[in-house]
C-alpha positions, -999 to 999 in steps of 0.1 A, spaced: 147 308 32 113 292 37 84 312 36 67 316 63 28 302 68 18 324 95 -10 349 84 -1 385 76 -8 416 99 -42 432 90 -19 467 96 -9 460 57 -45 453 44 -56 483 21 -69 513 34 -88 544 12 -51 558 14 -35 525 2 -64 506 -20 -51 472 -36 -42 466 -69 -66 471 -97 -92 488 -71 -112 498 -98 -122 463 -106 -135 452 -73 -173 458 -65 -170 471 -28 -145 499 -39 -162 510 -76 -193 510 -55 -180 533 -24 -188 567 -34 -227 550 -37 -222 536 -2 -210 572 9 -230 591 -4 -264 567 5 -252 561 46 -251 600 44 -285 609 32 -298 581 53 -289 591 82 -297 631 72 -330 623 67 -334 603 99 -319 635 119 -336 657 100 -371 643 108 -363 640 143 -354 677 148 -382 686 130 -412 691 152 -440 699 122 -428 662 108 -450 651 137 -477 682 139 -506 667 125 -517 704 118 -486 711 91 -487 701 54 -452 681 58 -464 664 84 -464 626 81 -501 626 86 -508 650 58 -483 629 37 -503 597 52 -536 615 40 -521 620 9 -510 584 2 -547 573 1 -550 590 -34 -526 580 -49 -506 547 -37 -519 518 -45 -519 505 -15 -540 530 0 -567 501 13 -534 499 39 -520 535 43 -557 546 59 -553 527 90 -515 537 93 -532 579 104 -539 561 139 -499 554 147 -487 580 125 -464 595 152 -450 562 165 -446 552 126 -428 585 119 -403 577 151 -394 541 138 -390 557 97 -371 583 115 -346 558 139 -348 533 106 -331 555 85 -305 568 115 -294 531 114 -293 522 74 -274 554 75 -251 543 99 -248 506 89 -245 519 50 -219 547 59 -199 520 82 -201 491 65 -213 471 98 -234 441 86 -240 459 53 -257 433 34 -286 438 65 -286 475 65 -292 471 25 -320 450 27 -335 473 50 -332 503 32 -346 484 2 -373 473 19 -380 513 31 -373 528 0 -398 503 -20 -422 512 8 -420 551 5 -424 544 -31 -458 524 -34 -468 549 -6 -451 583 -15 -439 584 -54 -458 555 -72 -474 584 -95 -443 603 -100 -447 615 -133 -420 609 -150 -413 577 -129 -376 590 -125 -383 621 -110 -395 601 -79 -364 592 -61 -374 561 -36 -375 539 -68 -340 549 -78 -326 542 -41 -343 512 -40 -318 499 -71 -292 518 -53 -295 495 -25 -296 461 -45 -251 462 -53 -251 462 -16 -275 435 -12 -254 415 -31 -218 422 -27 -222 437 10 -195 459 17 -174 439 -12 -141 445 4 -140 481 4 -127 499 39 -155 493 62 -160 474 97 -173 442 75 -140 437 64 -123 450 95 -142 427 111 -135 394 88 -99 397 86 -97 401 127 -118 373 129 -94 354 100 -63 362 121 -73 353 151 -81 317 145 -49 315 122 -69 316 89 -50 344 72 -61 374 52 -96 368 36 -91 402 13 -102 398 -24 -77 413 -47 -81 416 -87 -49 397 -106 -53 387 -141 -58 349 -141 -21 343 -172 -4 354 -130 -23 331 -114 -8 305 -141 23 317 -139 26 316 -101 5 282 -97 21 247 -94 -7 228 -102 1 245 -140 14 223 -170 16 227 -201 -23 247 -204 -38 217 -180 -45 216 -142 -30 189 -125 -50 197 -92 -81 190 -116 -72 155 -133 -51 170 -159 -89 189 -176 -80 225 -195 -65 251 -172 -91 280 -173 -109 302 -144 -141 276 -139 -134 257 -114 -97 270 -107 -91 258 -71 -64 287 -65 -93 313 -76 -115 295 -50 -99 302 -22 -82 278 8 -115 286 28 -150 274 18 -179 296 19 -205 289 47 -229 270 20 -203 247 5 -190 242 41 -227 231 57 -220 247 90 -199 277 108 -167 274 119 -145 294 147 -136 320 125 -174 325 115 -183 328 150 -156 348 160 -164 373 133 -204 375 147 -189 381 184 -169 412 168 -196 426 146 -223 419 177 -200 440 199 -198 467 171 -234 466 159 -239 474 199 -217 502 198 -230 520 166 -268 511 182 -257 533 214 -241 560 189 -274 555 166 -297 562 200 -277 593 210 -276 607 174 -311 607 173 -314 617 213 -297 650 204 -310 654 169 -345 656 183 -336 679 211 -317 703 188 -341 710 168 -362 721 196 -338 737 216 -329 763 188 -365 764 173 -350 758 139 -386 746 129 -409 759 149 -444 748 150 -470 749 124 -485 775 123 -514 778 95 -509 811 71 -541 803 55 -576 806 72 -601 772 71 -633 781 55 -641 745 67 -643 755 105 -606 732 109 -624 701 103 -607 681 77 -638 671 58 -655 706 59 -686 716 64 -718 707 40 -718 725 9 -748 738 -10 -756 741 -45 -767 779 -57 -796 779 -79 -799 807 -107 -832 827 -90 -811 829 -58 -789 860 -68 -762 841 -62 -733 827 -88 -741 789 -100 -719 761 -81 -709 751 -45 -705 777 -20 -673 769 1 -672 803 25 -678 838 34 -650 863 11 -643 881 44 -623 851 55 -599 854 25 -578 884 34 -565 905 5 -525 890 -4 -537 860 21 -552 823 14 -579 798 30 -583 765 25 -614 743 20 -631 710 8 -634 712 -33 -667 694 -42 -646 668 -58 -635 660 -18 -601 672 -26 -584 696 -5 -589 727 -24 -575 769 -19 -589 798 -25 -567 827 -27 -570 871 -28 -541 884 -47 -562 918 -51 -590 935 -30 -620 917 -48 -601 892 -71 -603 859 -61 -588 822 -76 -591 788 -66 -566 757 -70 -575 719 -63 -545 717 -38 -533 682 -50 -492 684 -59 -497 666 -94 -462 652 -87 -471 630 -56 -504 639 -40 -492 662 -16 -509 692 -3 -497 723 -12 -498 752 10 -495 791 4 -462 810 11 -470 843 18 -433 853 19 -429 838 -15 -460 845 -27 -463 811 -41 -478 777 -34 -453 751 -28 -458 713 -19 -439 706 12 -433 669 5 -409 680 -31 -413 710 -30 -424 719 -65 -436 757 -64 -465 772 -88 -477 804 -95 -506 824 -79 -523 836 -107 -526 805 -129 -511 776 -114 -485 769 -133 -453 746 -125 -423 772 -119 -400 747 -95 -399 714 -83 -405 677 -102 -442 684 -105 -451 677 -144 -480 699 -147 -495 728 -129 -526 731 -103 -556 723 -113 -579 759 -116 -611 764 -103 -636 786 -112 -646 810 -85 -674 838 -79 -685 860 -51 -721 861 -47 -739 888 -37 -744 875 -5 -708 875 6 -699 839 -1 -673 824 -23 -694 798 -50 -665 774 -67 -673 757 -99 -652 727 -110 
């Protein structure tokens, strides 16, 4: 009986039920909890975002302003980061529907080696602008997805079940090409199966030593697009299909992200900011003028921020430090007063006070620390608040000495 030349059904390719031979071995399917796990946070944190309305409230502390405000301390590409505070909304929707579509294209594995270059690109962004003085650097996780990302680059979906390789062997059978599957066999059963094989040399290669270089069964019947200068039917074919199905995920990406940002706001799951603290600044981000005491005033030496009154007892207020850092000023008994530069050593965020905690977490990492010295108690921050000194004069005012 001859064997027949007509290519297989793609109903017997592997599935994550069925893998091929020697799974382990191939890139695509040693690499597939990675691609799981990555399209899911991906597209998390786009829906996330989305249905959270303080992302976009200029006047919360995870807001992507306040995170934009506190890239300019700390990335190094803060000459850049400045004139971002003018589209920060807009920017946050197109981070937001980014991630939605890495997510999907990741998770998928519709034109994967395209969704990977863009999540590269966003996670290397979010790290010179976000985590670039992580300390350690491996507590800052946009580096680490950015390497993530790079297998993908690479190998694309490599084979593993996904709409690529849906996609390629469709295309494949279509025009008559066969099965483009990669499978893992060691190369003594591709000598034992191959005619060109005698006696250790390659007859299909001018009788040179039989070895895996340059083995024209290894190489495939089909050429790659490089070696072949050009596309070919099966090549356009295979862009029709994954143009049709990068439509349909892009109309399943808009409505994700439709009803992502309208859930959130119709259960009120994050409702908006609303500050806990009082602004001894007046709500101007740069404060007011501060003053200098001098020792024959009656008052306590340094730079008087605010009236005490404004600090309720168990309560907070926040201000401009004389250093120009965001600074708070907190009452954790009637008449006892301490001060914190606000700056998250971990990342530059601004931390805020939780009054149902009693702590003051960053909102960007959400490394906690204590009220009554500062220090680190949760959270990738490596060090603890910076303490200020602070005095109430006899006047009424709060005098802070850094």
């Amino acid at each position: 009986m001859s064997r027949s030349t007509e290519p297989t059904s793609s109903s017997s390719s592997p599935t994550l039920l069925n893998p091929p031979p020697r799974a382990w071995a191939l890139a695509g399917w040693a690499l597939l909890p990675l691609r799981l796990f990555i399209g899911v946070t991906f597209l998390f944190a786009g829906m996330q975002k989305l249905a959270n309305p303080n992302f976009f409230d200029p006047n919360s502390p995870a807001s992507i302003q306040a995170q934009l405000i506190a890239s300019e301390r700390v990335s190094p590409i803060h000459f850049l980061t400045g004139h971002l505070l003018e589209v920060a909304t807009p920017l946050g929707i197109v981070i937001s529907l980014a991630e939605i579509a890495i997510g999907l294209g990741i998770l998928l594995g519709l034109w994967t080696r395209i969704a990977a270059i863009g999540g590269a690109v966003l996670a290397f962004s979010l790290f010179l602008t976000v985590s670039f003085h992580a300390s350690p650097f491996y507590t800052g996780a946009d580096l680490v997805f950015f390497f993530a990302f790079l297998p993908f680059v690479i190998a694309g979906a490599g084979g593993a079940p996904s709409l690529d390789a849906w996609i390629a062997r469709r295309a494949a059978t279509e025009k008559g090409a066969g099965d483009p599957t990669n499978y893992v066999i060691p190369f003594a059963a591709v000598q034992d199966a191959c005619g060109n094989y005698q006696d250790g040399r390659c007859s299909a290669q001018g009788g040179s030593a039989c070895g895996p270089v340059g083995c024209p069964v290894l190489g495939g019947g089909r050429a790659s697009v490089v070696e072949r200068k050009g596309v070919d039917e099966v090549d356009r074919r295979a862009v029709v299909i994954g143009s049709t199905a990068a439509a349909a995920a892009g109309v399943a990406g808009i409505v994700i992200a439709g009803a992502s940002a309208g859930l959130g706001r119709a259960i009120d799951g994050a409702p908006k900011a609303k500050s806990s603290t009082t602004d001894l600044n007046g709500g101007g981000s740069s404060g007011t003028t501060t003053t200098t005491a001098g020792g024959g005033s009656g008052a306590p030496s340094g730079t008087k921020i605010g009236p005490a009154s404004a600090v309720a007892v168990g309560g907070a207020a926040t201000f401009t430090g004389p250093n120009g850092d965001p600074g708070v000023v907190l009452q954790p008994k009637d008449g006892e007063f301490v001060a914190y530069d606000a700056i998250c050593p971990h990342a530059g965020c601004t931390v805020a006070y939780s009054k149902a905690a009693d702590l003051l977490v960053c909102p960007c990492h959400a490394s906690e620390f204590k009220i009554s010295n500062g220090d680190v108690i949760a959270g990738p921050s490596p060090t603890g608040l910076t303490k200020w000194k602070v005095a109430k004069g006899s006047d009424g005012q709060l005098y802070i000495t850094v």
